[in-house]
C-alpha positions as CSV (number, residue, x, y, z in Angstrom):
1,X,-28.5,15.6,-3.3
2,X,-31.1,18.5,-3.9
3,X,-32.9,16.6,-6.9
4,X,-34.1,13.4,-6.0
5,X,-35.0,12.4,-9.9
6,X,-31.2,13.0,-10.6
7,X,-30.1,10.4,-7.2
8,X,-32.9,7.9,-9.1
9,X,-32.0,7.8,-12.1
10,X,-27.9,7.3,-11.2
11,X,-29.0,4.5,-8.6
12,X,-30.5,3.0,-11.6
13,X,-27.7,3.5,-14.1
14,X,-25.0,1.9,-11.3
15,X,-27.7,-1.1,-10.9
16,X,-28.0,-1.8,-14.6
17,X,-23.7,-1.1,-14.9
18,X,-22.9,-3.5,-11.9
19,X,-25.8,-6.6,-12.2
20,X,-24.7,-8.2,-15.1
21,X,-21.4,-9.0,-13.4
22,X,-23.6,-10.5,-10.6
23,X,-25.6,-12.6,-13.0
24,X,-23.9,-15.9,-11.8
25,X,-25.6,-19.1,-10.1
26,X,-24.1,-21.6,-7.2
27,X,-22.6,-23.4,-9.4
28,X,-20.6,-20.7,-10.3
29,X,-18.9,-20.0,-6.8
30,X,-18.6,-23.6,-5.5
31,X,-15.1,-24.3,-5.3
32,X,-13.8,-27.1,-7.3
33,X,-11.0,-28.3,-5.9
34,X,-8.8,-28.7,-9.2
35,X,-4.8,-30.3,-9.7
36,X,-3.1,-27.2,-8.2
37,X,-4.6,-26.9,-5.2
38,X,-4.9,-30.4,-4.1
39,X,-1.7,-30.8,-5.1
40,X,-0.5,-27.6,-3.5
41,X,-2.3,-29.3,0.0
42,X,-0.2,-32.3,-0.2
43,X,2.7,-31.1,-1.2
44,X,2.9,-27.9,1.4
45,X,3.3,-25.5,-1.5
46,X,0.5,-22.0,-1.1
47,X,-1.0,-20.9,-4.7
48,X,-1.6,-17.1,-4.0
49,X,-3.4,-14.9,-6.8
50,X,-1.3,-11.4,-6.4
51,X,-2.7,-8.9,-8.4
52,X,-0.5,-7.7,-10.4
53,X,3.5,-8.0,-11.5
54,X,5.8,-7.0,-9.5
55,X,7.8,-3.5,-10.3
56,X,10.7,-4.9,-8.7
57,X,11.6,-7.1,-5.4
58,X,14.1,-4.7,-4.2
59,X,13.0,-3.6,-0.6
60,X,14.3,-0.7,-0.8
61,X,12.9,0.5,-4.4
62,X,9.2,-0.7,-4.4
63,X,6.0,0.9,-3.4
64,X,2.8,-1.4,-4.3
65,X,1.3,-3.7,-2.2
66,X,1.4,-6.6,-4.7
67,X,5.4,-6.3,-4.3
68,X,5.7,-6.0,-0.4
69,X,3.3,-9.0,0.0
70,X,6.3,-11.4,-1.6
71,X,8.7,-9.1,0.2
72,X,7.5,-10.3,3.4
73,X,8.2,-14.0,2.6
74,X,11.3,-12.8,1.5
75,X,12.8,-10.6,4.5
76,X,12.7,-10.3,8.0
77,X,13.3,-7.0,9.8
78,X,14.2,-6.6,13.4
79,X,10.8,-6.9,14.1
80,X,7.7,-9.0,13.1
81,X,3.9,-8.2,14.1
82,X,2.2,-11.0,15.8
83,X,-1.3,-11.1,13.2
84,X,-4.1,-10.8,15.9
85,X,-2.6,-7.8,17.9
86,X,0.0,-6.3,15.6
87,X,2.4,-6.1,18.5
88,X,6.0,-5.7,17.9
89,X,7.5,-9.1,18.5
90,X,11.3,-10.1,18.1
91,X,12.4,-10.5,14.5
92,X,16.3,-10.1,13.6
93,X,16.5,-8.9,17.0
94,X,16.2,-11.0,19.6
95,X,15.8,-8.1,22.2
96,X,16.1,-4.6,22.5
97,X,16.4,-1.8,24.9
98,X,15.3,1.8,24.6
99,X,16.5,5.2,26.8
100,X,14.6,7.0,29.1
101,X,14.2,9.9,27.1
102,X,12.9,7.2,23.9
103,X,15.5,8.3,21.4
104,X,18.3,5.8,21.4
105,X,17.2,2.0,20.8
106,X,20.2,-0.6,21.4
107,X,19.0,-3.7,19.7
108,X,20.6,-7.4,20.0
109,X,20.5,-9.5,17.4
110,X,20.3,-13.2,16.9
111,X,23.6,-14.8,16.4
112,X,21.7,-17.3,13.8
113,X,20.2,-15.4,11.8
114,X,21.2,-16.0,8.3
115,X,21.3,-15.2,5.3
116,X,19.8,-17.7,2.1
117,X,23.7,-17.9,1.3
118,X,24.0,-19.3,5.0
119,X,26.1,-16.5,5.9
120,X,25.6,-14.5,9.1
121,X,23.3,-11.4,9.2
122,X,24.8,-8.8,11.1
123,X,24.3,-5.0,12.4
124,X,26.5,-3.7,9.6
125,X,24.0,-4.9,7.0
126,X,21.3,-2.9,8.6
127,X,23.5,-0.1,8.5
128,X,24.5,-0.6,5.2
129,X,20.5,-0.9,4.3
130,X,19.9,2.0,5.8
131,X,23.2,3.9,4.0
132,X,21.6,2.7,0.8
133,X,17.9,3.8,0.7
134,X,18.9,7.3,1.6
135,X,21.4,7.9,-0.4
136,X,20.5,10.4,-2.5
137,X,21.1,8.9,-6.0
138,X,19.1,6.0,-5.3
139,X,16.1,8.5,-4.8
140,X,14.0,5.5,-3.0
141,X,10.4,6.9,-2.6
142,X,10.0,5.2,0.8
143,X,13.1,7.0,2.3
144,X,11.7,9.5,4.0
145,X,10.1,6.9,6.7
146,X,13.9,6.6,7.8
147,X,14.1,10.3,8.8
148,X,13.4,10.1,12.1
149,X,16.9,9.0,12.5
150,X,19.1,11.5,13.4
151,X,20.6,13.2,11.0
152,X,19.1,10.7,8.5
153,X,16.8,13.2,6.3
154,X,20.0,15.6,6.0
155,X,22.1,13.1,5.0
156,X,19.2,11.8,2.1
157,X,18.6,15.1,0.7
158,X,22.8,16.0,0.6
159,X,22.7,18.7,3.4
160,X,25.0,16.2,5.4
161,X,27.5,13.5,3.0
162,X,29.1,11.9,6.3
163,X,26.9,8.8,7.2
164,X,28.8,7.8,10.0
165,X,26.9,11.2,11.5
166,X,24.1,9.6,10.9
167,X,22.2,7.5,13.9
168,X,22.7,4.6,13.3
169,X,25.6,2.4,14.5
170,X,26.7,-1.2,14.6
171,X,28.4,-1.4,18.0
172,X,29.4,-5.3,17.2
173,X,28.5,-7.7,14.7
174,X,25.8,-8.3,17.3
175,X,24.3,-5.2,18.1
176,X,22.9,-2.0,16.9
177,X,22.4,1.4,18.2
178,X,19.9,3.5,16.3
179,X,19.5,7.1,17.7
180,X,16.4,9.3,16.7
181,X,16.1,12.8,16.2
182,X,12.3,12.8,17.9
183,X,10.4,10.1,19.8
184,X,8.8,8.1,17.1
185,X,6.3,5.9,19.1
186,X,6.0,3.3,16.0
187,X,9.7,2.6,15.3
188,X,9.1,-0.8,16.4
189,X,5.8,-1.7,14.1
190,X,7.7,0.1,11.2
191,X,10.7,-2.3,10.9
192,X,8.1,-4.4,9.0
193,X,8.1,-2.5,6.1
194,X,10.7,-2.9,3.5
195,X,12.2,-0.3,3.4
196,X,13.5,-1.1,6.8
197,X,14.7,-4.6,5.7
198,X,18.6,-5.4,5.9
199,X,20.4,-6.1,2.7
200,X,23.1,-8.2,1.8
201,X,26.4,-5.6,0.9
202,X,28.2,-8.8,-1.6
203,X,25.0,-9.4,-3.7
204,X,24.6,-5.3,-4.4
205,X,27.9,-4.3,-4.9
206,X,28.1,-7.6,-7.0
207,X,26.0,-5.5,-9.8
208,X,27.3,-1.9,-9.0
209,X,27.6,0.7,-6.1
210,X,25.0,1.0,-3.7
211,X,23.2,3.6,-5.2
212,X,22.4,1.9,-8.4
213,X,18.8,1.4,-9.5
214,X,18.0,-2.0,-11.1
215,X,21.1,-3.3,-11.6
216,X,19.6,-7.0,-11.3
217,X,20.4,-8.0,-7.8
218,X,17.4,-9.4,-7.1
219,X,17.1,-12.0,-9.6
220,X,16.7,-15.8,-8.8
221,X,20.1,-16.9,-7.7
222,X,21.4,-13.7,-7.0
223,X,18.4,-12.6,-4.4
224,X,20.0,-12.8,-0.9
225,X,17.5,-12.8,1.7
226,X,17.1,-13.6,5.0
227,X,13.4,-14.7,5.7
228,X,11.9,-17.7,5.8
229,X,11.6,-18.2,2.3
230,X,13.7,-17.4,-1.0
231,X,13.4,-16.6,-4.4
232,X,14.1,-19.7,-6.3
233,X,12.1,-18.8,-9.9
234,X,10.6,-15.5,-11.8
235,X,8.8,-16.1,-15.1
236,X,7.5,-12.6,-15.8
237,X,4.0,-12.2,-15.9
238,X,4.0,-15.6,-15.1
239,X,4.5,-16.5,-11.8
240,X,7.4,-15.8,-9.3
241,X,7.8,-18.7,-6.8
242,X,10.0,-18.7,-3.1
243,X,11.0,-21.9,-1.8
244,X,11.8,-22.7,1.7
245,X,15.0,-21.0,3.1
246,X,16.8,-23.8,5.1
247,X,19.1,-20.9,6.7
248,X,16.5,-19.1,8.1
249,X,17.0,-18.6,12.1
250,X,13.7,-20.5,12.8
251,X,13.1,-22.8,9.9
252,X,11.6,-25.2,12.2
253,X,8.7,-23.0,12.4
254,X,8.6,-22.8,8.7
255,X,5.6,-25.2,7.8
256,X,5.1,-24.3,3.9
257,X,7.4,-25.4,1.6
258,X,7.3,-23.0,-1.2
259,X,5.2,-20.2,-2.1
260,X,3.9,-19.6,-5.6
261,X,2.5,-15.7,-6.3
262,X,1.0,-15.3,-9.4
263,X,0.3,-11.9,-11.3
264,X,-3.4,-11.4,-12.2
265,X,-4.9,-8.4,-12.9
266,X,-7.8,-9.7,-14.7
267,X,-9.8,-9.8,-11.6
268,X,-12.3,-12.0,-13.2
269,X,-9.7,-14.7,-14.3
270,X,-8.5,-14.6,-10.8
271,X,-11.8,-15.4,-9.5
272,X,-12.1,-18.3,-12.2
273,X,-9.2,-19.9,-10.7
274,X,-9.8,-20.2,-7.5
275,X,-13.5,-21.3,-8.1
276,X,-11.5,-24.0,-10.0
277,X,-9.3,-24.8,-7.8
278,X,-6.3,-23.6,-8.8
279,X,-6.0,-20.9,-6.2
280,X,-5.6,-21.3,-2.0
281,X,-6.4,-17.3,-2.1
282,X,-7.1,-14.2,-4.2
283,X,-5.6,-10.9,-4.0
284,X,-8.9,-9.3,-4.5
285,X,-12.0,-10.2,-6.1
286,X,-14.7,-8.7,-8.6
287,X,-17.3,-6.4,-7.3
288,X,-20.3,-8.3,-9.4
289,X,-19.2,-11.4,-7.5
290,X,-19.4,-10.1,-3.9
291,X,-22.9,-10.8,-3.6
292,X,-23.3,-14.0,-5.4
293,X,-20.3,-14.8,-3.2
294,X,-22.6,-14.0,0.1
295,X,-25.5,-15.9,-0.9
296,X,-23.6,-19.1,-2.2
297,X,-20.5,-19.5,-0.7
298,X,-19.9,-17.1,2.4
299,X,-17.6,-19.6,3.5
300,X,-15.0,-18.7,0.8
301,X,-15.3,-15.0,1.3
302,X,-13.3,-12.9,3.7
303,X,-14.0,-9.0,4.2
304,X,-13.0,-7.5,6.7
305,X,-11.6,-3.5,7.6
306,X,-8.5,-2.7,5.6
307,X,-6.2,0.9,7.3
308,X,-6.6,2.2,3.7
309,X,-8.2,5.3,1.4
310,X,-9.2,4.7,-2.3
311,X,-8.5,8.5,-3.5
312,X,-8.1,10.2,-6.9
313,X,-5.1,12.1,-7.2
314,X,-4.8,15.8,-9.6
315,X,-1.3,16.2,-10.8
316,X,-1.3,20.2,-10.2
317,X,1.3,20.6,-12.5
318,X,-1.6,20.6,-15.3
319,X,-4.7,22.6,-16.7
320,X,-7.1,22.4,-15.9
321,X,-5.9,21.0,-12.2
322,X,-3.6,23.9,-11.7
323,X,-6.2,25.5,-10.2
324,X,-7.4,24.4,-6.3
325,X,-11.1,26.1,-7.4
326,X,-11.3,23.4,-10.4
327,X,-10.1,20.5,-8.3
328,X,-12.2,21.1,-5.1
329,X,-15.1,21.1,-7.7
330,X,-14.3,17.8,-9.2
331,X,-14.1,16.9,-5.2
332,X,-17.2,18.7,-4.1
333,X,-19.3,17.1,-7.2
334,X,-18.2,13.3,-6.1
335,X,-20.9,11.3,-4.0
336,X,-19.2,9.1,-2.3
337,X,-21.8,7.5,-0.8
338,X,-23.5,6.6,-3.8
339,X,-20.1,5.1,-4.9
340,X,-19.8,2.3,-1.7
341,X,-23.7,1.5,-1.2
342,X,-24.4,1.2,-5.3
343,X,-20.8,0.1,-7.3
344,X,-18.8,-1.3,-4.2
345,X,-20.3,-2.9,-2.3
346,X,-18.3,-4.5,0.0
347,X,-18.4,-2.7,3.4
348,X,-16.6,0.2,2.2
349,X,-17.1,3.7,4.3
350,X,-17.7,6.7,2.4
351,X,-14.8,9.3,3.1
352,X,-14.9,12.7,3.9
353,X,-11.2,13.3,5.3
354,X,-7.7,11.3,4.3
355,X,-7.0,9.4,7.2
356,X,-9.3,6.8,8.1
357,X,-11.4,7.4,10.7
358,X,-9.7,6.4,14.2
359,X,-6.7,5.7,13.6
360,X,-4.7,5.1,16.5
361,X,-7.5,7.6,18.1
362,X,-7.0,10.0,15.8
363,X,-9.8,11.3,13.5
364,X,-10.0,14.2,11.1
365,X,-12.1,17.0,11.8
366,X,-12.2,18.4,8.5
367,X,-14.4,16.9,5.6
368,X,-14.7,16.5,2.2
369,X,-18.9,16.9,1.4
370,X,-20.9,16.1,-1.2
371,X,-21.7,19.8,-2.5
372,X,-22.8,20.0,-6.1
373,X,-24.2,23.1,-6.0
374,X,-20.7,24.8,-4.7
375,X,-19.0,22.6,-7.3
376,X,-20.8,24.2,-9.6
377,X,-20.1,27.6,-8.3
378,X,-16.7,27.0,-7.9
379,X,-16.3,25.7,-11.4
380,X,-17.9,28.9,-12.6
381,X,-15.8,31.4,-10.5
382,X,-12.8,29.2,-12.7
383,X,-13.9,30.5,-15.8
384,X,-15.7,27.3,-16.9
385,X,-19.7,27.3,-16.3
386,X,-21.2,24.0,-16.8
387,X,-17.8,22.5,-17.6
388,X,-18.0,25.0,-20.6
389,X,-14.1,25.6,-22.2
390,X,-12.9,23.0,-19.9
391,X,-9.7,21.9,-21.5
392,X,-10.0,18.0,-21.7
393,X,-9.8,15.7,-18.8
394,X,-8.3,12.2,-18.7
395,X,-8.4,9.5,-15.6
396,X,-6.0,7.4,-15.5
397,X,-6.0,3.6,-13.3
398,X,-4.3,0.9,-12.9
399,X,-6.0,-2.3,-15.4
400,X,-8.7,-3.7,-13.1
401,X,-12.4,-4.4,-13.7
402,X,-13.2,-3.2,-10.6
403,X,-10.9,0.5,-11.0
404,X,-12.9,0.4,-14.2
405,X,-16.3,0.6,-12.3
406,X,-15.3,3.1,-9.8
407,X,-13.9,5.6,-12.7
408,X,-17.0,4.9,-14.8
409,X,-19.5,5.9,-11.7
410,X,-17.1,8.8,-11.1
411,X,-17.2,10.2,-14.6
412,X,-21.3,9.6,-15.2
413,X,-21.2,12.0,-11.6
414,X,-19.3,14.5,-13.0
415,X,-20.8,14.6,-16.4
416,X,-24.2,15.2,-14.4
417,X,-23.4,17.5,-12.0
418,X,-20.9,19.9,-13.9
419,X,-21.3,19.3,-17.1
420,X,-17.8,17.7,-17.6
421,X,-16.4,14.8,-20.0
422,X,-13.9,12.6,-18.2
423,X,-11.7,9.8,-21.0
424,X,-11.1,6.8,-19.0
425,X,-7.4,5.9,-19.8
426,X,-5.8,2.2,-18.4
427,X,-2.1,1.2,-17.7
428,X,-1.0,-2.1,-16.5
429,X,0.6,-1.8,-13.0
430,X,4.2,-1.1,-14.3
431,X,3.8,1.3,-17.0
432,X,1.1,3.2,-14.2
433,X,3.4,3.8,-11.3
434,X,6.1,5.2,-13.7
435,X,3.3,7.5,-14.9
436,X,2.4,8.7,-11.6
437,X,6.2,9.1,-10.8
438,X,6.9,11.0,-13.7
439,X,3.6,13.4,-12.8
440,X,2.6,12.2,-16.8
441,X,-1.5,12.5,-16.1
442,X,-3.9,15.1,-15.2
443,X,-6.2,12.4,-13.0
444,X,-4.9,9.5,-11.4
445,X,-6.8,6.4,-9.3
446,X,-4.9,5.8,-6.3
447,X,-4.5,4.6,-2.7
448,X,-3.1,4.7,0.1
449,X,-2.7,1.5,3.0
450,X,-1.0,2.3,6.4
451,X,2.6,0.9,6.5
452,X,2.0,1.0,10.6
453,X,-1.2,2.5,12.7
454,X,-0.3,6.2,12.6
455,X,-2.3,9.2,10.9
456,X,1.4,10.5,10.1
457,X,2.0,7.6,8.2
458,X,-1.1,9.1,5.8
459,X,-0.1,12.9,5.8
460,X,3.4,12.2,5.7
461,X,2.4,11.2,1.4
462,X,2.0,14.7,1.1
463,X,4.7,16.2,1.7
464,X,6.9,18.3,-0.5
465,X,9.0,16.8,-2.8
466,X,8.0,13.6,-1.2
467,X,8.8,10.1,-3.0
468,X,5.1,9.4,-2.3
469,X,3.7,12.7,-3.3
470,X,3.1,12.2,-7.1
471,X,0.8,15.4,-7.3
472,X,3.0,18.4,-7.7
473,X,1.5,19.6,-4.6
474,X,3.3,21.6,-2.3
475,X,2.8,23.5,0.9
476,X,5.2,25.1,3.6
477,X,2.4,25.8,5.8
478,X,1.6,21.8,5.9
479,X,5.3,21.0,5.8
480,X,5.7,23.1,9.2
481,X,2.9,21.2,10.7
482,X,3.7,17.5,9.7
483,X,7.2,18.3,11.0
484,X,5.8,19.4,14.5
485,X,3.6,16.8,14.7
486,X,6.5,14.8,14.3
487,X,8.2,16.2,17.5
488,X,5.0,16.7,19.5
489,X,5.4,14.6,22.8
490,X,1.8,15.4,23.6
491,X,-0.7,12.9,22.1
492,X,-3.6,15.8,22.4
493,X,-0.6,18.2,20.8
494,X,0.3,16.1,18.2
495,X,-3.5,15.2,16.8
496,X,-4.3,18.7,16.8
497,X,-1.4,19.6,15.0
498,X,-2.1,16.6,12.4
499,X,-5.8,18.0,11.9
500,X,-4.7,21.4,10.9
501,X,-2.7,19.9,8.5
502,X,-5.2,17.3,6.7
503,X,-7.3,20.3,6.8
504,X,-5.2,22.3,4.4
505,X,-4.6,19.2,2.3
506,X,-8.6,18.8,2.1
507,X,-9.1,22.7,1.0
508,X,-6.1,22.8,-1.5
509,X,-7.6,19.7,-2.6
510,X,-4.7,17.7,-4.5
511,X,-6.6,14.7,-3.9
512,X,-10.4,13.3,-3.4
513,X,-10.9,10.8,-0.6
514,X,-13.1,8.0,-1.9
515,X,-13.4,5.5,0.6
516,X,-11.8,3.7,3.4
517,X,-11.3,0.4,2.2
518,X,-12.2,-3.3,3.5
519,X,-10.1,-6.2,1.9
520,X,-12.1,-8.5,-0.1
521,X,-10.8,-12.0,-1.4
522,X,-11.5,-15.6,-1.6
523,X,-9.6,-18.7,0.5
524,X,-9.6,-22.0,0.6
525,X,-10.3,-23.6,3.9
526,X,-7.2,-25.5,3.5
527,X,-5.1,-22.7,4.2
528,X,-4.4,-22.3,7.6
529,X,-3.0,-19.5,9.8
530,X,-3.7,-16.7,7.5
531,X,-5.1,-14.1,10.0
532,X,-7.1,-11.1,8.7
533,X,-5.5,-7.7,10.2
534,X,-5.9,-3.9,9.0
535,X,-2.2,-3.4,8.0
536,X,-2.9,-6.4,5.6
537,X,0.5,-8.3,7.7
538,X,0.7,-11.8,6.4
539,X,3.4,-13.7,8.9
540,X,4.5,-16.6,6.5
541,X,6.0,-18.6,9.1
542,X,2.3,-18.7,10.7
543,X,0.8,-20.3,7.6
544,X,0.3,-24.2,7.0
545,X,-2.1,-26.2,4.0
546,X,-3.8,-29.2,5.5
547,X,-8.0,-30.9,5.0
548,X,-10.5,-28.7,5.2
């Protein structure tokens, strides 16, 4: 930031390393409405480009976005999210009351509800859910957002092996009592995510006990759901297609006949196929096409905020990242802002903390600069000047053009400012998250999208031993804070509590913020109902295909 021949000469780099990827005419972005979507109109059936395949379609199990996204035509929890507001609205349960002092929720559910097997859903297969994903064998990464049960995180980590101890309780077929250990203000908004979602007791236990991992449950034909769609067809790396699910409690609401996702990492394929018309939407789109996309056809594209941070993560567990000096180097040596206004592009905000900037009115105090010149320093007082006896450095990403760019800008900074060589290593999605899991890199590309709007629902990652952790990281001091931020009544209490603790995680430095993200991707006017929202909620039921 001190030498403004250095910012020149890297604005100039990223221009030459992103405009050939822009170097397409109109003709190039006009959609041509090919066989698969016009037949997809008529027919009622949505052709949606998904990113990647699937790791699994077991809600309780998964942890990507490209897997909830089918998981939400799949399941229904007691709640839905209307789109516009992300209000609670009634799901499962068709009404619910909570006590005066907000820790015991009695909820009612609908006596139609069904399962794809047409048989009833009941409170005992939320309890039963909820039994499964913390059990302890299971060791489901998304547990932990269970814990504010009572006795729930006791009972997941083997303190406690009674569940009926545990808070939650069917008091009928009809009816459920859950009682937490603190006031969790988002209980509601959370039953979206899936690891919330009810599960059918027959179709586990048909494959082994409930704490077995992939024991092929959640195949076509053995996949008991109960939204409004169901899984009909997997072809892997193929496609994976839901058909309507006649049972489903309001099927008359259900305008889209089937759903086809199809796994695309190849960003620039995906973008080929919806320009020919064999696509209603993308999952994301190419960075070199976001501005062609602006001045040809704006009506296609679709940005708009996304509650998410694009972070690289240190597995501490491994030189050179063992050390917090060498880490908050690699941090402090990172423009960010050269990263959103130069290889982005799309909106993107520069981040200096974890949590995104007011979220539900919280924002971080604490930031992450851009600091060479302390990088440097701090690299030094490590024992490596300039980078010198730095043992080597790999980044690892998921396979994505546009995760390629990003690592490529990344590593051409830190080269610069401290002397350091970066390899640039690529897994396809599967073979990545078991990386990550298995704390088998040194550097890894990853994110972070709010499961409900809460700053907990950021910091809460970071906890030790946490299924969502992936670092190694660990710190009591943080821990203790997280946990009273948990119980904080006070709104004023419970921010300032949060803030000490993103503070520590900023100065240990397991992770560098990147950005806050915006969602990017293409649709076809023919889709209708699909309504834009930072959580990135899609409400199937909503959507329809008709003329554009």
């Amino acid at each position: 930031m001190h030498m403004r021949c250095r910012r020149s000469a890297w604005a100039a780099f990223l221009i030459l390393l992103v405009f050939p990827l822009a170097g397409c005419g109109a003709r190039e972005t006009r959609v041509q409405q090919g066989t698969r979507v016009q037949q997809g109109t008529r027919d009622g059936v949505l052709h949606i480009g998904n990113d990647a395949e699937p790791q699994e379609l077991d809600p309780h199990l998964v942890t990507g976005v490209p897997e909830h996204r089918i998981l939400l035509s799949l399941f229904e929890g007691l709640t839905t999210l209307d789109p516009k507001t992300l209000e609670p609205k009634p799901g499962v349960a068709e009404s619910w009351t909570v006590s005066d002092d907000q820790l015991v929720y009695t909820f009612t559910l609908r006596k139609d509800a069904r399962w794809s097997d047409g048989s009833p859903v009941t409170a005992q297969d939320f309890v039963y859910a909820w039994r499964r994903i913390l059990s302890p064998k299971l060791a489901a990464e998304y547990a932990y957002m269970l814990h504010c049960i009572q006795n729930a995180k006791e009972f997941n980590e083997g303190a406690l092996t009674d569940f009926s101890q545990v808070g939650a309780k069917a008091l009928d077929d009809y009816a459920l009592q859950v009682t937490l250990a603190h006031p969790t203000p988002s209980l509601l908004s959370m039953q979206v995510h899936s690891s919330w979602f009810p599960v059918k007791r027959a179709s586990i236990e048909k494959h082994g006990a409930i704490d077995v991992r992939n024991s092929g449950w959640t195949r076509p034909g053995e996949l008991a759901s109960n939204g409004p769609f169901k899984l009909t067809e997997w072809k892997p790396g193929q496609v994976i297609v839901v058909a309507k699910n006649e049972h489903y409690w309001d099927a008359t609401s259900v305008k889209l006949n089937a759903v086809r996702f199809y796994p695309m990492e190849d960003l620039q394929t995906e973008e080929r196929s919806f320009r020919s018309g064999d696509l209603h939407i993308t999952g994301d789109m190419p960075i070199g096409k976001i501005p062609v996309y602006q001045r040809e056809n704006s009506a296609a594209l679709v940005i708009h905020p996304y509650l998410g941070t694009y972070f690289y993560r240190f597995n501490v567990t491994k030189p050179p990242f063992t050390d917090a000096r060498v880490r908050k180097a690699f941090a402090l040596a990172l423009n960010r802002d050269e990263i959103v206004q130069n290889v982005t592009k799309g909106g993107e905000r520069a981040a200096s903390s974890f949590v995104p900037p007011d979220t539900a009115g919280y924002t971080s105090a604490n930031a992450m600069p851009y600091d060479p010149d302390q990088a440097r320093k701090l690299l030094a007082e490590a024992g490596f000047p300039n980078g010198q006896g730095l043992p080597p450095v790999e980044l690892l990403y998921n396979t994505s053009e546009n995760h390629k760019l990003i690592a490529e800008a990344a590593a051409e900074m830190w080269k610069k400012e401290l002397g350091v060589m970066v390899t640039l290593l690529n897994q396809d999605w599967k073979v990545y998250l078991s990386s990550m899991n298995a704390l088998d890199y040194q550097m890894a590309r990853s994110a972070w999208v709010g499961d409900v709007l809460d700053p907990i629902n950021f910091l809460e990652c970071f906890l030790t031993g946490g299924g969502n952790n992936r670092t190694g990281w660990s710190s009591p001091r943080y821990d203790a804070l997280i946990a009273q931020a948990q119980r904080a009544a006070d709104a004023g209490e419970r921010n300032r509590l949060l803030n000490e603790a993103e503070g520590i995680l900023l100065d240990e430095a397991p992770i560098i913020p990147v950005y806050t993200y915006t969602r990017k991707f293409l649709k076809s006017p023919a889709l209708k109902g699909w309504e834009p929202n930072i959580l990135g909620y899609v409400l199937y039921k909503n959507l329809s295909l008709g003329a554009s």
